[in-house]
C-alpha positions in Angstrom: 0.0 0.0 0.0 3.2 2.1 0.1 3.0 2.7 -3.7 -0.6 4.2 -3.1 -0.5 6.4 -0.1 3.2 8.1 -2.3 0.8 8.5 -5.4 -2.1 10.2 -3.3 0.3 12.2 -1.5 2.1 13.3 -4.8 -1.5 13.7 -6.8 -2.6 16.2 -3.4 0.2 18.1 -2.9 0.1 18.7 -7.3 -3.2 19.6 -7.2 -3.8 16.6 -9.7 -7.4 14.9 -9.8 -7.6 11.3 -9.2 -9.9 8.6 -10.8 -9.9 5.2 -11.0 -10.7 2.2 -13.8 -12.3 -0.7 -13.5 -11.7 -4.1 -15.4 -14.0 -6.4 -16.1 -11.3 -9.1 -17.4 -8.0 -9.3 -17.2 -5.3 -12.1 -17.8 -3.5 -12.6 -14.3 -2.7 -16.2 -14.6 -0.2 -18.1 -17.1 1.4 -17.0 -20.6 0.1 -15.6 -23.1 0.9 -17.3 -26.8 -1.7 -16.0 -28.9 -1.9 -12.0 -30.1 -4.5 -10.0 -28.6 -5.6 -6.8 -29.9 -7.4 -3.9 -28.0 -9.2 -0.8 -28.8 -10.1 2.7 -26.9 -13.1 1.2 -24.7 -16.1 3.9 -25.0 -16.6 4.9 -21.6 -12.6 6.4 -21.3 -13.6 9.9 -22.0 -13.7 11.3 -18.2 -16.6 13.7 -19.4 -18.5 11.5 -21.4 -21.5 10.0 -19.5 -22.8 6.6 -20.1 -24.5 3.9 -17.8 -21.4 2.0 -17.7 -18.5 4.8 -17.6 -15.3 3.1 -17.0 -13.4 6.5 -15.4 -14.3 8.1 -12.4 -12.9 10.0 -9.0 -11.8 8.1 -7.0 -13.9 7.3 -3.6 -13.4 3.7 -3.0 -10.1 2.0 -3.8 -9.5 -1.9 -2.2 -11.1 -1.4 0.9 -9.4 2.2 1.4 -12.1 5.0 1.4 -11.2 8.9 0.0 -12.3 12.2 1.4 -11.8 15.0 -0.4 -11.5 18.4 1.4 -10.3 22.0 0.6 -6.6 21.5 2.3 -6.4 18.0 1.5 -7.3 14.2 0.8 -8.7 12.2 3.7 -8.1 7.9 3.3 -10.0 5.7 6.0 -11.3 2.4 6.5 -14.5 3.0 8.1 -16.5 0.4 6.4 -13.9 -2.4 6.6 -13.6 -1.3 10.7 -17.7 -1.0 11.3 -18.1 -4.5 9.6 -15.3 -5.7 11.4 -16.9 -4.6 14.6 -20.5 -6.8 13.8 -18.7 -9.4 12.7 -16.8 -9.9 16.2 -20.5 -8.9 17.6 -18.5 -6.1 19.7 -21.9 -4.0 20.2 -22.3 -5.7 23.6 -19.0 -4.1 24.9 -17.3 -0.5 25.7 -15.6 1.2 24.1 -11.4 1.5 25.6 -9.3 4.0 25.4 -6.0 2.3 24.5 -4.9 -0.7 21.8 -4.0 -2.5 24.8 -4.0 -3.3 28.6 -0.8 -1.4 29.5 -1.1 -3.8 32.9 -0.8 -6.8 30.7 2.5 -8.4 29.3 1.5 -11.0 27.0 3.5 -14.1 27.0 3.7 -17.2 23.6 3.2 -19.6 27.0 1.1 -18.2 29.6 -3.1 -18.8 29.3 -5.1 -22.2 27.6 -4.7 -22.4 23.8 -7.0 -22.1 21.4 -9.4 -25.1 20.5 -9.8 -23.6 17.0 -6.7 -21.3 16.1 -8.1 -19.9 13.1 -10.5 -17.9 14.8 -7.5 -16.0 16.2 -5.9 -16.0 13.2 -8.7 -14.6 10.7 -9.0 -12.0 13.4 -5.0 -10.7 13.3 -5.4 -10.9 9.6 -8.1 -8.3 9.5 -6.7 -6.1 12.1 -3.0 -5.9 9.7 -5.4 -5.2 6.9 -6.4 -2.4 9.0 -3.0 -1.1 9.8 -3.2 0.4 5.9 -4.6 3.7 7.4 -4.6 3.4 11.3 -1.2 4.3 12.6 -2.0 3.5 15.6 -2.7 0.1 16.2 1.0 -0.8 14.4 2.2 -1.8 17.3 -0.5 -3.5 18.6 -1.2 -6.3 15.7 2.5 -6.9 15.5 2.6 -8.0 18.9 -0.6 -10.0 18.2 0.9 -11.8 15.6 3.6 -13.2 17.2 1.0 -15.6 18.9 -0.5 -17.1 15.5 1.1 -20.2 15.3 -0.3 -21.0 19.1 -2.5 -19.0 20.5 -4.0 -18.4 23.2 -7.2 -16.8 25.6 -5.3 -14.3 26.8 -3.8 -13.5 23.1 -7.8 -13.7 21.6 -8.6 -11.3 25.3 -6.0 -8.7 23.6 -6.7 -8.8 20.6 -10.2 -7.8 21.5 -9.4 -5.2 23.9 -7.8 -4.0 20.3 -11.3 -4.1 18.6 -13.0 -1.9 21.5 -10.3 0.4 21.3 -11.4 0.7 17.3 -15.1 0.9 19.0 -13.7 4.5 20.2 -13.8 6.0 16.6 -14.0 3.9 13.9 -13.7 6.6 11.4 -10.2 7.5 12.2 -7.9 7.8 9.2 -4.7 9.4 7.5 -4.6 13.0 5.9 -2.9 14.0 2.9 -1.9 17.8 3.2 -2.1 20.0 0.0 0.8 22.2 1.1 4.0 22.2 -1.1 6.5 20.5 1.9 7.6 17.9 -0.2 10.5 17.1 2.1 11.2 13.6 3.3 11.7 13.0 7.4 11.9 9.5 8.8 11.6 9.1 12.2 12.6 5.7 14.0 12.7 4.4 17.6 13.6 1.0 19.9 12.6 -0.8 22.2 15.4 -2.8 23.6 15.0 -6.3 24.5 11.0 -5.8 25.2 10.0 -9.4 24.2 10.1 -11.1 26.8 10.0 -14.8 25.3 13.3 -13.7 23.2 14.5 -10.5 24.6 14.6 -9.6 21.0 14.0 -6.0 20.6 11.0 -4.2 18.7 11.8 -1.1 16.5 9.3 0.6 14.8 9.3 3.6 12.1 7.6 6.4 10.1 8.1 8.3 6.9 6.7 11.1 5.8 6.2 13.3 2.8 5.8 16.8 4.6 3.6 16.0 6.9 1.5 13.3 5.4 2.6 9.7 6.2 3.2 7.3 3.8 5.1 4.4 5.2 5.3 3.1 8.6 5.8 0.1 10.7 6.2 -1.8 13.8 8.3 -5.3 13.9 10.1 -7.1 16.5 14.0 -7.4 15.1 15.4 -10.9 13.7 18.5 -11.0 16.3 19.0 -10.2 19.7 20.4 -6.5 20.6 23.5 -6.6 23.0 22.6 -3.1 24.6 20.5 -0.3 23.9 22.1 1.6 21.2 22.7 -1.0 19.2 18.9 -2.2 18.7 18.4 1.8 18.1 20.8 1.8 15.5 19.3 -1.7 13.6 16.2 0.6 14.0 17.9 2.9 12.3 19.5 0.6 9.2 16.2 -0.5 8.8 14.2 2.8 8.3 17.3 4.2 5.7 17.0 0.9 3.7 13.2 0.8 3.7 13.7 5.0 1.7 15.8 3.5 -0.9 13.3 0.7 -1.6 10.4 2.4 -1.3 10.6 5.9 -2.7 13.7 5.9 -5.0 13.8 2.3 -6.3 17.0 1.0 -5.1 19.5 1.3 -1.8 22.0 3.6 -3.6 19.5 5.6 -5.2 18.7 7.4 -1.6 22.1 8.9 -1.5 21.0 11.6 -3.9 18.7 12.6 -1.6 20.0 12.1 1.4 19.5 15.7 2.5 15.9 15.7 3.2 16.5 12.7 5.5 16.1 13.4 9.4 16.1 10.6 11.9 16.0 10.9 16.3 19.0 9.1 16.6 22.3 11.0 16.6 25.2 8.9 15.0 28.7 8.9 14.0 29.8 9.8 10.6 31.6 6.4 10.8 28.9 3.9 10.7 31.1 1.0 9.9 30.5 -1.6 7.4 26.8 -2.0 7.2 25.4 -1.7 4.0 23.1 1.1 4.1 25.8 4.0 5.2 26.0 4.4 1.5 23.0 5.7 1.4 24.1 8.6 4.4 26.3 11.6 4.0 28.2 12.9 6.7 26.2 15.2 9.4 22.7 14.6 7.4 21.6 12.4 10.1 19.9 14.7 13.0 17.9 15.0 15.7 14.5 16.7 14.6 12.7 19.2 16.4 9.3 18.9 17.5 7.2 15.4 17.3 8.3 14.6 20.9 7.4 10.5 21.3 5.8 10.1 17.9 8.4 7.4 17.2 7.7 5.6 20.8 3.6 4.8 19.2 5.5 1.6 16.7 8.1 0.6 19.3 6.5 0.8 23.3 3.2 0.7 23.6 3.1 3.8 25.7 0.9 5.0 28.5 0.4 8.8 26.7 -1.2 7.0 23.7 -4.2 8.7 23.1 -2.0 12.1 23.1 0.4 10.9 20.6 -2.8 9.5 18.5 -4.5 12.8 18.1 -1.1 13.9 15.9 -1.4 10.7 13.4 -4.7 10.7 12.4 -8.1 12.3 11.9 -11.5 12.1 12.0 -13.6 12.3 8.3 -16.6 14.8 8.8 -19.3 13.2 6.7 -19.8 9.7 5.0 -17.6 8.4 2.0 -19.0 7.5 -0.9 -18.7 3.5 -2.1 -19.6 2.4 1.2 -22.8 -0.1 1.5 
């Protein structure tokens, strides 16, 4: 979804109008020997108007619902979370005001597994669907999906404490500013050795485009951190090498742009012989000012999380269109 929140947020910010097309066939499976021939459909022209017009804005795009307003492009998920809500019957409880029980450390062992694991399982994979537009809760389902493989009650007991924190507002969603900061921050944080099945540590991460967000993610690391700084800067490697795939293609390709890069970590100008230093010039790595715990949302699952949640999202005013 990385590819579409970067083509929204360049489409906003250059005042370009969006639409979408619809296919009613297409070949996805197996090659193709024979030659096929196509033609202009009749229903391309944006401003011709037919009962079965191929083009049209764009209000409803896999799952992902659009807002327009005068400073900007609102994308949510409202339906998918309000159907989500019925299906797991969550009517009958209240609503919470945080993604999780900050009294509870969940544990792969402790609590009586699952008779049918796929329950849990169909739920987690719903809830990372939903991570598309909800900053928020990127913590949250990556710690929930450590527990597929065995889960248990008091996994399925967090994950819906998750879904009555959606209760709260299930409108939320991401905004897509129209201003003309087209500069590129990441921000990055870890939490060292938080796991505590592997003592592994869990990093999370945030790009943005100006101020809209476009990339982000919460995921506990592959090898254990000696100390503190280390699992910061793996945090960090991770976040640089994430801004030459994403957004220019390759890992070298970031270096040419290297100076809109910002990250909370201060490092050396030596940073050894990992691979990503390519991508960062000397002194272009900084402290930023302002966004004070932003990065601590993907990596601790922090007590002040409703104040950091009002600066990542927003509330659509009215109804989207393309909903049921």
């Amino acid at each position: 979804m990385t590819i579409v929140r970067v083509s929204v947020t360049v489409a906003v910010k250059k005042a370009w109008d969006i639409f979408q097309l619809d296919v009613n066939n297409a070949f996805l499976h197996g090659d193709l020997y024979e030659e096929v021939y196509m033609e202009v459909p009749p229903g391309l022209l944006i401003d011709q108007i037919g009962p079965q017009r191929i083009w049209g804005k764009l209000y409803y795009f896999l799952g992902l619902e659009v807002l327009y307003k005068s400073d900007g492009v609102i994308i949510s998920q409202r339906k998918f979370t309000l159907d989500l809500l019925k299906e797991y019957d969550c009517s009958v409880y209240k609503s919470l005001s945080s993604p999780l029980d900050p009294a509870v450390k969940l544990k792969a062992d402790e609590g009586t597994l699952l008779p049918d694991p796929t329950y849990y399982r169909k739920l987690v994979g719903k809830l990372n669907f939903l991570t598309n537009t909800r900053l928020d809760i990127a913590y949250s389902v990556q710690l929930l999906s450590q527990f597929i493989q065995a889960p248990r009650d008091t996994h399925l007991t967090a994950a819906f404490h998750l879904l009555m924190y959606l209760k709260t507002d299930p409108t939320l969603g991401i905004f897509f500013s129209k201003n003309d900061d087209c500069s590129i921050a990441a921000y990055c944080d870890s939490d060292w050795a938080s796991c505590p099945d592997s003592r592994k540590s869990v990093p999370g991460y945030i790009v943005l485009v100006g101020d809209s967000p476009i990339s982000w993610k919460s995921k506990k690391q592959e090898t254990i951190s000696l100390a503190s700084p280390e699992a910061e800067y793996k945090s960090l490697r991770k976040v640089v090498g994430e801004l030459g795939k994403q957004l220019f293609g390759t890992h070298r390709g970031a270096k040419d742009n290297s100076d809109y890069l910002s990250a909370p970590q201060h490092i050396d100008n030596d940073l050894g012989h990992h691979g990503e230093n390519e991508n960062i010039a000397p002194g272009n790595i900084v402290p930023p000012a302002g966004l004070d715990g932003i990065p601590d949302v993907y990596a601790i699952d922090v007590s002040s999380h409703v104040a950091i949640n009002g600066n990542l999202v927003v509330n659509p005013e009215s109804n989207i269109r393309g909903d049921a």
